[in-house]
Structures are given as structure tokens and as C-alpha cells.
N, C-alpha and C positions, 0 to 999 in steps of 0.2 A: 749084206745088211748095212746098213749106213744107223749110224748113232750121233746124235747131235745135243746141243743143249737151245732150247728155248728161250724166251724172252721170260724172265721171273725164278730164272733156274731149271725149269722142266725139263727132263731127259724126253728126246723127241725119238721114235723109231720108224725105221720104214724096212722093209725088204727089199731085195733087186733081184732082178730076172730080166735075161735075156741082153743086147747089143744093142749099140746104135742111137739114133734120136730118140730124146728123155721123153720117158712118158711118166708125169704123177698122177695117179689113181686115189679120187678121194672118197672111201666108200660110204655107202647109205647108213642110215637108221637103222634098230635092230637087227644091226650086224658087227663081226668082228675082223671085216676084208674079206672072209671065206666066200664070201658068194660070189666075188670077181673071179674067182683063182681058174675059171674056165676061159673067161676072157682073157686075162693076164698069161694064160700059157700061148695063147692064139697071137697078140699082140706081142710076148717077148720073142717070137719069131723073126721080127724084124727092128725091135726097139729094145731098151732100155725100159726097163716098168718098173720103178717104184709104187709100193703099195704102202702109202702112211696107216701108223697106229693109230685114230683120232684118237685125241684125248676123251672124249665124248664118252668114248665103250669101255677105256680102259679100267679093269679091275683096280691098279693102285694109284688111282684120281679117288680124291674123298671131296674136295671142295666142289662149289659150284663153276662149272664150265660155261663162258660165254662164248659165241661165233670169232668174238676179236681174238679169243685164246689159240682158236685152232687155226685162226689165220694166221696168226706167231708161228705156229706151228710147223706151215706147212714152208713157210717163207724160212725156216732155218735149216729145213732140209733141201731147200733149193740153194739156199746160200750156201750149205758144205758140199751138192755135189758139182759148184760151180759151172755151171752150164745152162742155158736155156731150157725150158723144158714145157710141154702140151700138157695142161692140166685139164684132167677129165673129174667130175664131180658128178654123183648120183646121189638124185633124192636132197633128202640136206646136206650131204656131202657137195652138193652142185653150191649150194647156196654160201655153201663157206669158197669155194672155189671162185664163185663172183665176187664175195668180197676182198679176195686175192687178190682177184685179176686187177681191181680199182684200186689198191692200196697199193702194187706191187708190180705193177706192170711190166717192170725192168729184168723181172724174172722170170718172164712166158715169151713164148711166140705165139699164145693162143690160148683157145681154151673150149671144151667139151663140157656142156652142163645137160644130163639126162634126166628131166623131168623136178625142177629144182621146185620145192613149193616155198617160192617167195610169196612175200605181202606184197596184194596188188592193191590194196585198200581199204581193208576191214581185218583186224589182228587174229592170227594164225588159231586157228582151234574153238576162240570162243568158250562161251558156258560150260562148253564139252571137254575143252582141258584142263578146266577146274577139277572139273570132276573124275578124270583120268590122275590129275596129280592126287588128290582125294584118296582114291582108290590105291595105287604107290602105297600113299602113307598107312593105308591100313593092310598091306601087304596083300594084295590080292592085284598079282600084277597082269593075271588073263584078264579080267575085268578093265585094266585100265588098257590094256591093247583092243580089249573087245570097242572100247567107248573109241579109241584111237580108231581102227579100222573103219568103222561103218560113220562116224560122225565128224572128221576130221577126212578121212581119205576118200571114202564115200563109198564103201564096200554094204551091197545090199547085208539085208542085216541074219539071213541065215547064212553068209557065209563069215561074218565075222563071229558069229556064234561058234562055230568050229575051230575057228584059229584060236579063240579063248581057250578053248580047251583043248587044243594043242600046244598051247603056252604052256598049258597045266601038267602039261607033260613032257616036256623037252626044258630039259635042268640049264642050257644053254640058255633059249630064248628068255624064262624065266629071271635070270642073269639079267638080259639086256634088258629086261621092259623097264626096268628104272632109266637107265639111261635114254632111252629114246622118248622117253613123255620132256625128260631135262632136255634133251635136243629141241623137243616142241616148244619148251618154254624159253628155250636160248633163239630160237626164230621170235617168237613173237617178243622177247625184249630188243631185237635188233629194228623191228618198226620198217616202216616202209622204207626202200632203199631205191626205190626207181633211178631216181634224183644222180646217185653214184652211180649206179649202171650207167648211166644214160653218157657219162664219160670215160666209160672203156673203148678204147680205140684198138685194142687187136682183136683181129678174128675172131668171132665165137661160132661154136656151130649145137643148135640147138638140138637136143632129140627127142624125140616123143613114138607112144605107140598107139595105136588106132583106136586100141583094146582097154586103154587107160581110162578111168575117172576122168569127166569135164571137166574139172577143174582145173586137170594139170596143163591140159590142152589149153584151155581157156590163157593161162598164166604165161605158158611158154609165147601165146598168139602177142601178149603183151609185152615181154621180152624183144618179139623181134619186132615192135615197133621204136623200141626204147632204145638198147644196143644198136650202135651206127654198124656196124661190120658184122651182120649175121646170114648163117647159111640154118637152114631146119633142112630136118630128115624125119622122117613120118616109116614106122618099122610095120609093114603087115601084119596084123595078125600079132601083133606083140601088147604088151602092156604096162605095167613098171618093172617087170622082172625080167627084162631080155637077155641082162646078165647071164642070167641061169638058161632060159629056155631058148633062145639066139645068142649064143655067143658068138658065132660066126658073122651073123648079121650085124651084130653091132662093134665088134671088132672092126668088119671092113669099111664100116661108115667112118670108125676114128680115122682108120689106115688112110684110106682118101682122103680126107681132109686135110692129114698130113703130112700127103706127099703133097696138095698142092700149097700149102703154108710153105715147106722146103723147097719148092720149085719156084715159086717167087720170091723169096728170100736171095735163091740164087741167081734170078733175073737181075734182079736190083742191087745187087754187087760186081 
């Protein structure tokens, strides 16, 4: 485990697992890293994998959390484990990892964003996150994931009905739903960022799954016109959770990618 301090004071945490070329792992929305830990044991096979705490999920955060805070964040754990490292980002997780990669450049050799839902032009959530924050405030946080899933992600609307009430039932998720509508609203006060992408100069390798919402699809298409240095990978039969249901498959898409970032690296020396 690597312990750091932040920009502001913040105590910053990550886990480590596994040898070799640094892998940071920046996980998604309504979660607490667990959902990587299939990938993470596949990838520490041949890497180094730190897993950051975002501040986003953490239980002893009380104030409000912006994108730039978890970019401090992720940047202080790169600074203490002094080494380059391939920063993987999923979901919002991706989207704090892009604004890494443009602020901080000097600390990657790359970077993996899986399905990041940037602003492509019209603010993250809409009407719809008013009213998921709404809902938060009156403590009814299946209701505000229900409004999240089907009007923000674009989950037909009987099946977000079921994860509402699997909210309602899982003491964990019920935990994160606060935090992840505050992640939605930390996207949409970060505003359109094309503009910064559009000056990242290392490698990025895009991914998406077949299975996904258009939208994400749509986003990622716009990514790799904007990004100078981009490779996309399109997962069969996958969706936004390959994590959990391909861990292999999306494992082997990072691993490639980053043997050829290390094989050109070592051309060009």
C-alpha cells in the first residue's frame, strides 16, 4: 500500500499488487475499486497495479469533491511511487484520468480511458440530475440511481427499476449513491474539456463495448477525433462492466497496448 499526502492536506491511498511496469487503475462511479479486483489480479501478473482510493467514494470525505481534487490525487501517488506509470480510468474514473493525463503529462507513458462520459457539448445529466440530486437530499438514494440509470446512462427503464431496488437492498450501494450523483455533478461543473484533450500528446487507447449505451459510443467516436494519439478497442459482446464480466478480455487489451508503449519507448532509446 502506498500512503501519500495530497495537495490541501489530504491523505491519498492506493493498494499495490503484483511487479513490473506501473499500472494506476482509476475506478468508476458507484464503486469502492472492488469491481476491478478481477482485472487487477490478471494484470498484476505481469505489472505493478496500484488501485487509488478516489476521494469521490471515500467514507471520511464530508466536503464537496471536484474532478481537479482527484487529479491532485492521483498525481501524488504518482509522485511518491516515482516512476512512470499507464493510467487506466473507467467510467468517471476515465474522465479524472484525462484530466491527468493534460495537466500531468510528465507522469504517464499513456493512458487507458474505458468508456469516460465526457461533455461533448450539452451538460452531463440535464433536468435529470437535478432531480437525482433531489432525491439524495430526501434520502431515497434507489430513486436517485434509478433517475441516474435510465436517464443519464440510458438503461431501458424496467431494468433500472430493478437496480432501484437492489439499491434498496445492498447497505454498500446505498453508501455510494450519494457519491456518485456528487461525481455527476463534479462532471458537469468540469464543462466541456475537448479543447484540453485535444492537447494530450501520449498514447491513449480508447475502449468501449458493443453492448454499451450510444452515447458512450457516440463520446468515445469524438475522443478519437480530438486526441492526436489514439488507438480504440471495441469488446464483443461486452458493455460497461467488462471489468467484472471480461476480465480477461480487457485485461489483454491494456497488456497490449503496453507492451507496445514499452517496446517503443525502448526503440527510441
Amino acid at each position: 500500500m502506498i500512503s501519500t499526502t495530497s495537495a490541501g492536506g489530504t491523505t491519498v491511498i492506493a493498494t499495490v499488487n503484483g511487479s513490473g511496469p506501473a499500472i494506476l487503475i482509476v475506478h468508476p462511479g458507484l464503486d469502492d475499486g472492488a469491481a476491478w479486483r478481477k482485472a487487477t489480479d490478471i494484470l498484476a501478473e505481469q505489472f505493478t497495479v496500484l488501485n487509488i482510493m478516489r476521494r469521490q467514494y471515500r467514507d471520511d470525505i464530508r466536503r464537496r469533491v471536484a474532478i481537479a481534487d482527484e487529479v491532485a490525487d492521483v498525481a501524488a501517488i504518482c509522485d511518491a511511487l516515482q516512476r512512470s506509470v499507464l493510467i487506466v480510468g473507467h467510467s468517471s474514473g476515465g474522465v479524472v484520468s484525462l484530466e491527468a493525463l493534460a495537466a500531468r503529462p510528465d507522469l504517464f507513458v499513456g493512458g487507458v480511458v474505458y468508456e469516460p462520459p465526457v461533455d461533448i457539448g450539452q451538460p452531463i445529466g440535464g433536468e435529470s440530475l437535478d432531480h437525482a440530486v433531489q432525491a439524495i437530499a430526501e434520502n431515497k438514494p434507489g430513486k436517485a440511481i434509478q433517475i441516474f440509470t435510465r436517464d443519464m446512462v440510458g438503461l431501458p427503464a424496467g431494468q433500472s427499476r430493478i437496480i432501484r431496488i437492489f439499491v434498496g437492498l445492498s447497505p454498500k450501494l446505498k453508501r455510494l449513491a450519494p457519491s456518485q450523483i456528487a461525481d455527476i455533478v463534479a462532471m458537469r461543473d468540469l464543462g466541456t474539456r475537448l479543447g484540453t484533450y485535444a492537447g494530450i500528446e501520449l498514447p491513449v487507447l480508447l475502449i468501449g463495448g458493443d453492448h454499451s449505451p450510444a452515447n458512450l459510443g457516440e463520446r468515445l467516436d469524438v475522443l478519437t477525433r480530438t486526441i492526436p494519439h489514439t488507438e480504440r478497442v471495441l469488446l464483443p459482446g461486452q458493455g460497461h462492466s467488462a471489468n467484472q464480466r471480461a476480465p480477461h478480455d480487457l485485461a489483454a487489451a491494456i497488456t497490449k497496448f503496453y507492451h507496445r508503449i514499452l517496446i517503443s519507448k525502448k526503440e527510441t532509446h
